[in-house]
N, C-alpha and C positions, 0 to 999 in steps of 0.2 A: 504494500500500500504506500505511493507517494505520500511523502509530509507537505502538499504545496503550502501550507498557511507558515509552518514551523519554517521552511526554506525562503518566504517570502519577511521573516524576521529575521531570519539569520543573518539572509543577506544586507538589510538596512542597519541590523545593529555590530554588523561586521565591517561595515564604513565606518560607524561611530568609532567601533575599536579601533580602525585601522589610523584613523585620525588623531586620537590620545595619544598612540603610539607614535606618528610623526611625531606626535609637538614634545614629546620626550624627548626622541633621536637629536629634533632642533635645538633644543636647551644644551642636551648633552654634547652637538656641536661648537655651539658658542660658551660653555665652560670650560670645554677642552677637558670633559669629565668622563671614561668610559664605565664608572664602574659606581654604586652609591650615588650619591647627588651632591658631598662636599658641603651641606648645610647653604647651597644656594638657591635661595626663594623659588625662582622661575624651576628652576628644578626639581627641588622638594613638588613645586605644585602639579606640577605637569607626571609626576611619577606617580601624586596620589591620585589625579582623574584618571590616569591611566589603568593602575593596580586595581579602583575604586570598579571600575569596568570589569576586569578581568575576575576581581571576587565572587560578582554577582551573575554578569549574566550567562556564562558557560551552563552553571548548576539550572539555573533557571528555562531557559532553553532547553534543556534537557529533559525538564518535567511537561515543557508546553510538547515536546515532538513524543512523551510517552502518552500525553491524551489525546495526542491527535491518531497515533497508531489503536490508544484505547476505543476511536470512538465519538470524540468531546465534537461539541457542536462546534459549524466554523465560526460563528458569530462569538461562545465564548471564548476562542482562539485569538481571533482577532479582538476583540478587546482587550486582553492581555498582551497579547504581542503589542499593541498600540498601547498601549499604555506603560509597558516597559519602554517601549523605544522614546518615546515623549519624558519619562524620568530618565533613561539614560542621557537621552540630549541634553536636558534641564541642570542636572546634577554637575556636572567638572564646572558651569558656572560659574555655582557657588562653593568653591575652594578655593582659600587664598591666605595663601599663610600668613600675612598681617591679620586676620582675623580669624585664624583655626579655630580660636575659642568661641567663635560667633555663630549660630547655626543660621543660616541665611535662607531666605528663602526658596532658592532654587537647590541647596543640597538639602532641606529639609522635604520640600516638595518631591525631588527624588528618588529622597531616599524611602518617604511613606510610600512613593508609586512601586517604587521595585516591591518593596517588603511585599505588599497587598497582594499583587502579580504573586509574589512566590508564595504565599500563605495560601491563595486562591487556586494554584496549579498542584502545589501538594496537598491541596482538600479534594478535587478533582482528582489528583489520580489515586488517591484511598478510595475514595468513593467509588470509582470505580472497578478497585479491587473487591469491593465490599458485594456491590453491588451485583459481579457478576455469579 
């Protein structure tokens, strides 16, 4: 069974990826830093939207492409995949190491979208095991 709804986020939140991970490479070019980040800002920042990514949506994606194999409607598919990709987009905004301490409104807004997405797709695919 193709995943076309799971493959049609993977692919939008794999530019996201792909893009954090430029703006890392680019820091890392203009500190002349291969390794760590050397305690410099644009650096430290660009490694946290970047890692911030990498925590989240692999595991995540993972549960949206086990309910779409389960079964799961494409409408709540797509809702979660939109709505992951809209808190991934939102989220590297708001980091910024002058105000780590700060919780801003676009990594706050983020960070609630992802969480709900993955609280939402691992009730989904319990329930699915449950249910069959």
């Amino acid at each position: 069974m193709p995943l076309h709804v799971t493959a049609l986020y993977a692919g939008l939140l794999g530019i996201v990826g792909i893009v954090l991970w430029g703006l890392v490479g680019r820091e890392r070019g203009r500190a002349k830093i291969s390794l760590n980040d050397g305690n410099i800002k644009p650096l430290v920042e660009a490694n946290r939207r970047h890692m911030n990514w990498v925590e989240n949506v692999p595991f995540i994606l993972l549960l949206i492409a086990i309910a779409e194999l389960n079964g799961a409607s494409k409408t709540l598919l797509h809702v979660m995949g939109g709505v992951l990709l809209v808190s991934r987009i939102i989220h590297p905004f708001g980091i910024h190491a002058d105000n780590a301490k700060i919780m801003t409104w676009q990594r706050n807004g983020g960070t609630t979208g992802t969480m709900i997405v993955g609280l939402a797709a691992i009730v989904t695919v319990l329930w699915q095991f449950i249910a069959r």
